[in-house]
C-alpha positions, 0 to 999 in steps of 0.5 A: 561081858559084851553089849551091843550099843542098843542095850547099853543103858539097861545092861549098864544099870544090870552090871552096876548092881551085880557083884562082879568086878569083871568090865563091860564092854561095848563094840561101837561108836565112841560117842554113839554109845556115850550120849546113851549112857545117863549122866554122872555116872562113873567116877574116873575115865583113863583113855588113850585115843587114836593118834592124828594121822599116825595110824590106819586103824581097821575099823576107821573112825577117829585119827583119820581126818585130813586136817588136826582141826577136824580132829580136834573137833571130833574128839572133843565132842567125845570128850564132852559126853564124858564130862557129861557121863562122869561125876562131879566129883569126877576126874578125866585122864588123856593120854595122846601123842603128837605127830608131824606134818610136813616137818613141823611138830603139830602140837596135838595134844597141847590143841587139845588141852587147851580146846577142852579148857576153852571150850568146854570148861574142865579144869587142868590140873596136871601135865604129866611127862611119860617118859618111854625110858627106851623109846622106839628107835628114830632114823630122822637126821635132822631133829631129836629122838622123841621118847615121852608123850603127855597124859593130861589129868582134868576135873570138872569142877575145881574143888571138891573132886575126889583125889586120895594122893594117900593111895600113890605115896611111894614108901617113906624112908625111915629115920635112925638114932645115931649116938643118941640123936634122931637122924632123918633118912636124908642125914638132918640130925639138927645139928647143923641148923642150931649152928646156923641159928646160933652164928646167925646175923640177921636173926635177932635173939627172940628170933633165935629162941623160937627158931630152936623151940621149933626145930626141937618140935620137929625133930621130936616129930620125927622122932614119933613118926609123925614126919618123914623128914624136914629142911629148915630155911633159915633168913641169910643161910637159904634161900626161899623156895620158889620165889624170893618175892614177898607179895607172889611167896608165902615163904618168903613173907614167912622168912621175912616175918618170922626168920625161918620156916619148915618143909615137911615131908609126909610120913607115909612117903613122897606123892608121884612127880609129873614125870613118869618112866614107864617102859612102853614095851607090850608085855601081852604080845597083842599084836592085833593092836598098834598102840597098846599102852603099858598097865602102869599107865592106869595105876596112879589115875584109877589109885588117885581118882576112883575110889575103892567102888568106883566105876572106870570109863574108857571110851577107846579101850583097844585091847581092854588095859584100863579095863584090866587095871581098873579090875586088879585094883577091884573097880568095876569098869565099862569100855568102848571101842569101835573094832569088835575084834579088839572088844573080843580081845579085851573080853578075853583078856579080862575073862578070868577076873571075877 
């Protein structure tokens, strides 16, 4: 479905009372259309907007000032609608490539980062890495291939926002009984850690009774399922994680307090790393776009950051991919982008879902 700018707010209120999951689409100025919108009223905005002075996009816009501070300001003040436009409950996702300029790194999206920090007041929560796997190829004979760009997750407020880390967890690895012994899926059976308590120097005898007590208790939650797995840091046999700073570690104070501590490991598997591989191949051959993103891009923003109802926002939608995952995942969604032909394409290409 279609809007023109100009019946934004009443189509919007229409399509948010109808059934379908099919996206909205509006062809015009990102911001135009934003401060047209009223406010909290999507939950989660997965974008990727046009690169500084990589790219001739055919209708103009964004990416074409002379100068990175230009472009900063301009996009920001996109993105300040959308903080406007979002939820307090909301939470905002960037995807933005850097660029060189006269042989130096510009350093693009970190200056935009941190401009929305400062000045705007969102609060960054992660930094993540995408990782091309096989990036394009690279001729330059005096620098590194430049294979990954960033994707930047911010919130309005710093408590309080939805996040359901349950619908990215990858799929725990189970447990087996060996000669009648729980055994985690890593190989921890227990056994090691009582010899270590055991021949322990620096743990004293109420210390050892109660580091077996509970190693017994974690090995019986295994056992029901109630953990995937566990380490145990023992005083003198591992070192704290982290820091073996007492006033900056709580495990290092829990080490110096009790003799030991545990690491538990959820039973419904281990949550994403702030390092993706995604390949960054087209796989819909859209070739009227220059810089489509890849579909699994929009998969832990949308499952993390909107719920099963929510409403998905992308201000630079190009060829509709945020709309399109935000459908598969059964989210209503609204893009915008300023070319009518790639809005046309996007409308197309989400045409079947209902």
């Amino acid at each position: 479905m279609i809007a023109t700018p100009q019946g934004t707010p009443l189509r919007l209120q229409s399509y948010l009372r109808e059934p379908r999951r099919s996206p909205l689409f509006i062809a015009g100025d990102a911001l135009d259309v934003l401060e047209r919108l009223p406010a909290a009223t999507f939950d989660c905005c997965m974008t990727s907007p046009p690169y500084w002075g990589k790219r001739e996009y055919g209708n103009g816009g964004i990416g074409l000032e002379k100068d990175y501070r230009e472009f900063i300001e301009a996009i920001a003040a996109v993105f300040a609608e959308v903080k406007r436009v979002l939820k307090p409950t909301g939470s905002f996702w960037l995807n933005i490539g850097d660029t060189y300029k006269q042989k130096g790194l510009v350093g693009v999206p970190w200056r935009v980062a941190l401009h929305l920090v400062d000045k705007q007041g969102w609060t960054l929560r992660n930094d993540v890495v995408w990782n091309k796997v096989k990036g394009s190829p690279d001729n330059t004979r005096d620098r590194l291939r430049n294979v990954h760009e960033s994707v930047f997750h911010f919130v309005k407020r710093q408590r309080g926002y939805y996040y359901n880390v349950d619908a990215i967890r990858s799929a725990p690895k189970t447990t087996k009984v060996v000669n009648g012994s729980v055994v985690t899926a890593s190989g921890v059976s227990g056994v090691r850690y009582k010899r270590q308590i055991e021949l322990s120097t620096q743990l004293d005898a109420a210390e050892k009774r109660n580091a077996n007590t509970m190693l017994e208790r974690m090995l019986g939650a295994v056992n029901r399922g109630e953990l995937a797995d566990f380490r145990m840091i023992i005083r003198g046999q591992q070192r704290a994680t982290h820091s073996d700073s007492e006033r900056l570690s709580g495990r290092a104070k829990e080490l110096r307090d009790k003799g030991f501590y545990f690491l538990k490991y959820h039973p419904n598997g281990s949550k994403p790393s702030d390092v993706w591989d995604i390949l960054p191949e087209d796989t819909q051959r859209r070739r009227g776009h220059f810089a489509p993103f890849p579909e699994d891009l929009c998969r832990i923003p949308i499952l993390a950051t909107s719920p099963p109802d929510g409403i998905v926002l992308d201000p630079f939608c190009g060829t509709g991919t945020t709309m399109l995952v935000a459908s598969q995942l059964g989210r209503k969604s609204v893009g915008i982008d300023l070319s009518p032909e790639y809005i046309k394409m996007a409308d197309q290409r989400t045409a079947t879902i209902l």
